[in-house]
N, C-alpha and C positions, 0 to 999 in steps of 0.2 A: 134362978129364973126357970121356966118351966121352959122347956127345950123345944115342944112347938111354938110357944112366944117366943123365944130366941129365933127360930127359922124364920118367922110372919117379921119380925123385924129387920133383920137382914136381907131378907128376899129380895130388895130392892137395891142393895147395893150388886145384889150378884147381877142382875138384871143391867146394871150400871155400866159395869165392866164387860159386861159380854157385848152390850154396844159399841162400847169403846174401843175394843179387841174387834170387830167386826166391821168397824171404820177406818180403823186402819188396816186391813186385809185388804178392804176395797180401792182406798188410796195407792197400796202399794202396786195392786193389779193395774188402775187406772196409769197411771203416769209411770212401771216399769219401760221398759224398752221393748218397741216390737219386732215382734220376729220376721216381721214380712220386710224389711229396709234389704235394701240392696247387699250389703255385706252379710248380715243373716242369712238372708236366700242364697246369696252363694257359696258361706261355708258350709249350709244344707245340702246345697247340690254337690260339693266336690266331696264333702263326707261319703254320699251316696253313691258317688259313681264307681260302679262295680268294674272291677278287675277285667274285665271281658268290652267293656265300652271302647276303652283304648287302641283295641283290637277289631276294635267291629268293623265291617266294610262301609267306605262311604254309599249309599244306593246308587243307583246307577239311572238318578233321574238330573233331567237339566230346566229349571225354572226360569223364567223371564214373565215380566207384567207389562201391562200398557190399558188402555181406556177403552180399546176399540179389543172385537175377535181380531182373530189372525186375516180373514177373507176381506178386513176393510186397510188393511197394512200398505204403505204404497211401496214402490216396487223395491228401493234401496234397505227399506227395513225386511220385508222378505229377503232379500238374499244374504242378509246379515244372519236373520233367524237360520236359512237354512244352513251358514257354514255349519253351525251346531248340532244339525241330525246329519249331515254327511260326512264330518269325523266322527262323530258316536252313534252310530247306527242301529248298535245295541243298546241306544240309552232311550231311556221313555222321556219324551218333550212336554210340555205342557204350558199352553200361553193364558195367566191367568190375567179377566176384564177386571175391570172396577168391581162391578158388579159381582162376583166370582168372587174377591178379593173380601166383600162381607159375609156371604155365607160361609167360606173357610175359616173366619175368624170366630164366626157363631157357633160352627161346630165344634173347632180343634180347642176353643181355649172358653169353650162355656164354661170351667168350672174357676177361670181365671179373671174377674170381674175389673183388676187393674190394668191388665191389657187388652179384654176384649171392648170393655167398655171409653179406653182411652182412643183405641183405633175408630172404632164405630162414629167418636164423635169428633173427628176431626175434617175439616171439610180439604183442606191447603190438599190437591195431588201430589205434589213434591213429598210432605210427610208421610203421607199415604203410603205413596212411593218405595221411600229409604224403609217403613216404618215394616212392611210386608213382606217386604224380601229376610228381613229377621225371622219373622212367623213361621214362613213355610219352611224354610231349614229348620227351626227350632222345631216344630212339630213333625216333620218327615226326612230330613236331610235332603243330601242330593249337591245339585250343582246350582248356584245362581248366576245371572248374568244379567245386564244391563243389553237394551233395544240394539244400543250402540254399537255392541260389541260384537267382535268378531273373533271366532274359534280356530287359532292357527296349526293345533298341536293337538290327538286326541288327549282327552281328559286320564286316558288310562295309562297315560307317560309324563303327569304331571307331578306324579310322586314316587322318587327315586328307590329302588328297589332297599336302598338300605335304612329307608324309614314306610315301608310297608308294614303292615302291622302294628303300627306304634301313634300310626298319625290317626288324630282326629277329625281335625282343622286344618284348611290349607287356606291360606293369605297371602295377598300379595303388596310389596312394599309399594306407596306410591311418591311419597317427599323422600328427599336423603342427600340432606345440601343445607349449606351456610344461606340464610333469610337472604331476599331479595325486593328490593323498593318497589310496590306497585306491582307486585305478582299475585293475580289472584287466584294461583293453584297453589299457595301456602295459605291461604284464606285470612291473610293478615295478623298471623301469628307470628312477633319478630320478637322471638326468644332465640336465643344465641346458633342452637343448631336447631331444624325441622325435619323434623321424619315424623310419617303416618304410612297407616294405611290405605287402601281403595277400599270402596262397597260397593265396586262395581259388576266384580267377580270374587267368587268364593265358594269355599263347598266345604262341608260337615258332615258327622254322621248323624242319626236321626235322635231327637231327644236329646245332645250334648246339653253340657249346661254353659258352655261357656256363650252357647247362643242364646238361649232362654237366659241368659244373664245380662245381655245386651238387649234383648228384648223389653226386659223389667227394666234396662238404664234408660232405653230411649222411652217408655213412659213418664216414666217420674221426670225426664228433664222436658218434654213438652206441657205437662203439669204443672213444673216450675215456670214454664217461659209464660202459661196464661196466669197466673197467680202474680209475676211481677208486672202484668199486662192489665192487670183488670179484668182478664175480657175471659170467656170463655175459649174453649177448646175449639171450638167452629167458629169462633170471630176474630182472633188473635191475628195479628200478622208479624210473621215474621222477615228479617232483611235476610241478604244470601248467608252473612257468615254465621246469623243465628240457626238457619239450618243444617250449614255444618257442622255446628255446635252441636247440636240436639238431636239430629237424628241421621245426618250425615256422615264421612268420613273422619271428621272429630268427633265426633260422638263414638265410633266404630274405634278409634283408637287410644280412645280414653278407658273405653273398657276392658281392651284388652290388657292395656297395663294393670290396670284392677283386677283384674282374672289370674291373669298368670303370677302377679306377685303373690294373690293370695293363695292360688295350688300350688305354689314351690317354695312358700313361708322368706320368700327376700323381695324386697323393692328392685323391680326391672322398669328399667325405661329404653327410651332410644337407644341407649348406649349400647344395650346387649343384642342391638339389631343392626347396628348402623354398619355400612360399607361391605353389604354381602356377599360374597362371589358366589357363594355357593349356598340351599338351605340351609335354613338351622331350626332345632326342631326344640320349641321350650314349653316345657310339660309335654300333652300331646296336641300343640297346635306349632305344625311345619310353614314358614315364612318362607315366602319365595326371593329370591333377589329381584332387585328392582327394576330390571331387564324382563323380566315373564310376563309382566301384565303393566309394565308403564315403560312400554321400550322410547317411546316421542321424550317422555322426561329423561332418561336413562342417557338418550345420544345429544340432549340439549347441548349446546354448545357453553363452556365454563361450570358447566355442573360439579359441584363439589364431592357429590356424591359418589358411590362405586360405579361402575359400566356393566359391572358382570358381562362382559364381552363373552364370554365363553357359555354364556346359559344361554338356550332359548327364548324364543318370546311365546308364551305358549297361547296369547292372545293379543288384539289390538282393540284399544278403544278409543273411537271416533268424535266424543267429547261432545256430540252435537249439543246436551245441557241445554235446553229449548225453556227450563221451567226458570233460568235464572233473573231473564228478565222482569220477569214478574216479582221480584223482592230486591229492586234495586232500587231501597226507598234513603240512603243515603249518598254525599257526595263520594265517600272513598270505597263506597260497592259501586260506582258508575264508572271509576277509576281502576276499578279492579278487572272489570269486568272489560275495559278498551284493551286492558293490560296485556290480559288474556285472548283475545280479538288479533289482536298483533302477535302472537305468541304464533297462535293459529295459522297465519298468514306467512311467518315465517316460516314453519313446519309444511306449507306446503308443496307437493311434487316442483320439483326443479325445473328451471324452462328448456332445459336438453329434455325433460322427460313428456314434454309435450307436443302432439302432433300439431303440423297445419291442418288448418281447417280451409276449406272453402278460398281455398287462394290467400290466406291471411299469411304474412313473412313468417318464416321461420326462426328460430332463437339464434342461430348464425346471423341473419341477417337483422333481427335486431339488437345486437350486441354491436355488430358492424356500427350501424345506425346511431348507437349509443357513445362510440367509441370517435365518430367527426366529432371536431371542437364546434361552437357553439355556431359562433362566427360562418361556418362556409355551409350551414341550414339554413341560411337568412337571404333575402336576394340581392344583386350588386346592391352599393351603397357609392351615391357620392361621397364629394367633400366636404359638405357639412354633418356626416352621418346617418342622413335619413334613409328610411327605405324607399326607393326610387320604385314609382308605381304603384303603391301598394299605401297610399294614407291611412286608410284604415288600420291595417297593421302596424306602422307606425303609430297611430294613433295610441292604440292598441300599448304596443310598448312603454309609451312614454305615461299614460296613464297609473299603470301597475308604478311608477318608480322606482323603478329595480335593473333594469336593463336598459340601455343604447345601443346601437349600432354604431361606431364610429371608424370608419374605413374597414382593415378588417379586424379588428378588436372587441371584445364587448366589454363596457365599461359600465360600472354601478353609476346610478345618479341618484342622488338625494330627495328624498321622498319632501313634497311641500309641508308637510305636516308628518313630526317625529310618530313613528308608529301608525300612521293614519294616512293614507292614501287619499287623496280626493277624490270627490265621487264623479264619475264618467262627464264629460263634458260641463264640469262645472267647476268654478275655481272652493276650495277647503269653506264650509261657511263657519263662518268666526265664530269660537268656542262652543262650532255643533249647536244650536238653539234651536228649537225648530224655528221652520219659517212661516214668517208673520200671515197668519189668515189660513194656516195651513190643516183642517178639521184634521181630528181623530174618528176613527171608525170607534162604532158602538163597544164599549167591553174592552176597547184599547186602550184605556184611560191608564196614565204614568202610575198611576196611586195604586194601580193593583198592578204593577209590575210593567206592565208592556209598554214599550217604544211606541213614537207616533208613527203612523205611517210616511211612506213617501222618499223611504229612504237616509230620511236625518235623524236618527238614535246620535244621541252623544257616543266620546269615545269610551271605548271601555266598556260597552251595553246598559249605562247605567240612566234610566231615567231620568230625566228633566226636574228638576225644582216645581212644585206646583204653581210658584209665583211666576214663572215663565211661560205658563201656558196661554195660549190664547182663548179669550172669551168665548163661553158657549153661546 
C-alpha cells in the first residue's frame, strides 16, 4: 500500500484515540479531589509554617467588636473595655463596628473568595460576631476579647516564662466535667465526658494557620447549615446550639482537635486536656487551665472537673450572651437557656456582700427574718384558726390551698381540685368549660391555640374542644 494512503487511512483512528486519551484527562481533573477542603488546606499550612513562626511574638494588639463606635458604649461596657488598656498600656486597642468589620474583610482576604464572600453574606450578628474575631487574628494576630469581658492579669504574664518562645496559641479551657441535665453551657452535648474551649478570649500570632484553619472550618460549616436549610446564607436561621456548632465554641473546639492531631500525626481529643492544673503546651498552641478564663465554672459547686486552685484567673467573663435569645426557636433551647438563668442567679454576689440601700434590712436581718417559723408571721389566731381581723388575708390563705392557720401551727389543706386551685372567689367550675355566653376576644379563638378569656383555660393550658365553644 502506498504509505501516504496508509497514513490518509489511519489518520482517523489516531485522531480517535487522542480524544479518547483527552477525555479521560479531563474526567480525571474533573472529579480528582480538591485541594481547597479543609484537610488539604491545613496540611498546606502546617507543611509551611516556617521554623521561626513558633517563635514569633504574639503582637501586642487587643481586638474586641460590637455594632456601635466605642463613644455610643453605655457605661458598664466602657469600664469593661477600659480594664484592657489599663493592664496593657503598651498594647494597641482597637474597637472594630459592623461596619469596620466589612471593609477588613474586603481588604485582608480579597484574594480568599470562601471567606470573604461567606462573611459578606451573612446577615445573623451573632455569626458575624464569632465569625470575625477568627479573621482579625488570622490576618494580624493580637489578643481577642469579648464586650463582656474583663482583663484581670496583664496579657504579658499569661504565658509562663517556660513556654515563651514556643507558644503560638494561647486558649483557654471552658467545659471539663461529667454532662449535666438541662445545662446549657454544655450546649446539649451528653457525650460521656465534656470539655471545650471558650472564643471568648484568645490570642495568636499573626498569620497562624491554625487560625486561618478555623477560619476556613467555620465557612464551610455555615455553608453546610444553609444548604441543609434551603435557604441562603442571609436567610438561614439558626437555634442557639446550631451556633455553637458552626461558628461558636463547638465549632472552635472541633477544630482544634483537627489541627493538632493533624500537626503532631496522633488523634487528640479531651483526653489529652482534661483536669489541668497547670498549662500544657501541644504542638505550639498553650492551653490554659480552666481557672484562667472560666473561673464562675472552675469554682461551680460539684464540678467534676479540675479547680486549678493554684493558677490565676487571668480574666472574667460576665456571660451577658444578649444574642441568645433570638435563636431560641426550640423547646430544649428555652430550657437551656432557664437553665442557664438560674446558673446565673446562683453565681450571684452573696447577701453578706450586699449593702443596704435606702433603709432596706440588711442580710442579718433577713436571715433573722427567714429563720421565725411560719406560724409567729401571721397575726393571733383563734380557735377555729382563722386570722382574726384580717378576712382578706385569710381569704387570701385559704384560696391558694396550701396553707391554714390553725392556733399556732400551720397546717397543709387540700386543694378543691387536685393540682388546680380555684379561681378567687368562685367555687372550681366543673371540668373548666368555658362559661356559657362567655365571648372570646378577636384572634383568641381555641383553634389557633389561645385560651378564652376571663380566666377559664382548662387545666393544663390545653384548649377547649371546638364543640364546647359557645355560638358566635
Amino acid at each position: 500500500m502506498n504509505p501516504p494512503n496508509m497514513i490518509r487511512g489511519r489518520l482517523p483512528f489516531f485522531l480517535k484515540c487522542g480524544a479518547v486519551v483527552g477525555l479521560i484527562v479531563l474526567l480525571v481533573n474533573h472529579f480528582a479531589p480538591s485541594n481547597t477542603g479543609p484537610f488539604n488546606t491545613l496540611s498546606h499550612a502546617i507543611s509551611s509554617k516556617s521554623a521561626t513562626l513558633a517563635g514569633q511574638e504574639i503582637p501586642k494588639k487587643v481586638w474586641q467588636t460590637w455594632h456601635t463606635s466605642a463613644i455610643l458604649l453605655d457605661e458598664e461596657e466602657r469600664e469593661r473595655a477600659r480594664t484592657w488598656q489599663e493592664k496593657n498600656p503598651h498594647y494597641r486597642y482597637e474597637l472594630l463596628t459592623d461596619h469596620g468589620a466589612e471593609s477588613y474583610v474586603r481588604h485582608h482576604f480579597a484574594d480568599d473568595p470562601l471567606i470573604r464572600d461567606t462573611f459578606l453574606n451573612l446577615t445573623d450578628k451573632i455569626l458575624r460576631a464569632d465569625f470575625m474575631r477568627y479573621l482579625v487574628l488570622a490576618a494580624e494576630g493580637g489578643v481577642y476579647a469579648d464586650l463582656d469581658v474583663v482583663c484581670q492579669e496583664p496579657i504579658d504574664t499569661w504565658i509562663p516564662l517556660a513556654f515563651q518562645g514556643k507558644t503560638g496559641v494561647v486558649i483557654g479551657v471552658e467545659n471539663d466535667r461529667m454532662p449535666v441535665e438541662n445545662d446549657a453551657s454544655l450546649y446539649y452535648d451528653y457525650r460521656k465526658y465534656i470539655w471545650g474551649i471558650n472564643n471568648w478570649t484568645f490570642m495568636c500570632t499573626a498569620r497562624h494557620p491554625f487560625m486561618r484553619f478555623v477560619a476556613e472550618s467555620v465557612a464551610r460549616n455555615l455553608l453546610e447549615m444553609a444548604r441543609k436549610q434551603y435557604r441562603t446564607l442571609a436567610t438561614m436561621k439558626l437555634s442557639y446550639k446550631e451556633v455553637i456548632e458552626s461558628t461558636g465554641p463547638g465549632a472552635f473546639t472541633n477544630a482544634l482537635f483537627a489541627y493538632v492531631s493533624r500537626a503532631t500525626g496522633k488523634k487528640i481529643t479531651h483526653k489529652d486536656a482534661t483536669m489541668l492544673e497547670e498549662p500544657k503546651l501541644i504542638d505550639d498552641i498553650l492551653i490554659l487551665p480552666i481557672r484562667a478564663m472560666s473561673t464562675a465554672e472552675a469554682e461551680r459547686e460539684g464540678v467534676e472537673g479540675a479547680h486549678s486552685k493554684d493558677w490565676p484567673a487571668v480574666v472574667f467573663h460576665w456571660s451577658v450572651g444578649s444574642w441568645k435569645s433570638d435563636h431560641l426557636q426550640r423547646p430544649e433551647d428555652q430550657a437551656a437557656a432557664e437553665a442557664e438563668a438560674n446558673v446565673e442567679v446562683e453565681d450571684s454576689p452573696a447577701a453578706d456582700d450586699i449593702l443596704a440601700v435606702d433603709g432596706a434590712p440588711a442580710a442579718e436581718e433577713v436571715r433573722a427574718a427567714e429563720a421565725v417559723p411560719a406560724a409567729e408571721g401571721f397575726p393571733s389566731t383563734g380557735d377555729n384558726g382563722a386570722v382574726e381581723g384580717d378576712p382578706a388575708l385569710e381569704a387570701a390563705l385559704l384560696q391558694d390551698g396550701a396553707q391554714a392557720v390553725e392556733g399556732d401551727q400551720v397546717v397543709e389543706l387540700e386543694s378543691p381540685v387536685e393540682g388546680n386551685p380555684p379561681f378567687a372567689g368562685n367555687p372550681p367550675v366543673e371540668a373548666n368549660l368555658p362559661v356559657e355566653g362567655n365571648p372570646l376576644l378577636e384572634g383568641d379563638s381555641p383553634v389557633d391555640g389561645n385560651p378564652p378569656i376571663g380566666g377559664n383555660s382548662p387545666i393544663g393550658g390545653d384548649p377547649p374542644v371546638v364543640a364546647d365553644l359557645p355560638a358566635q
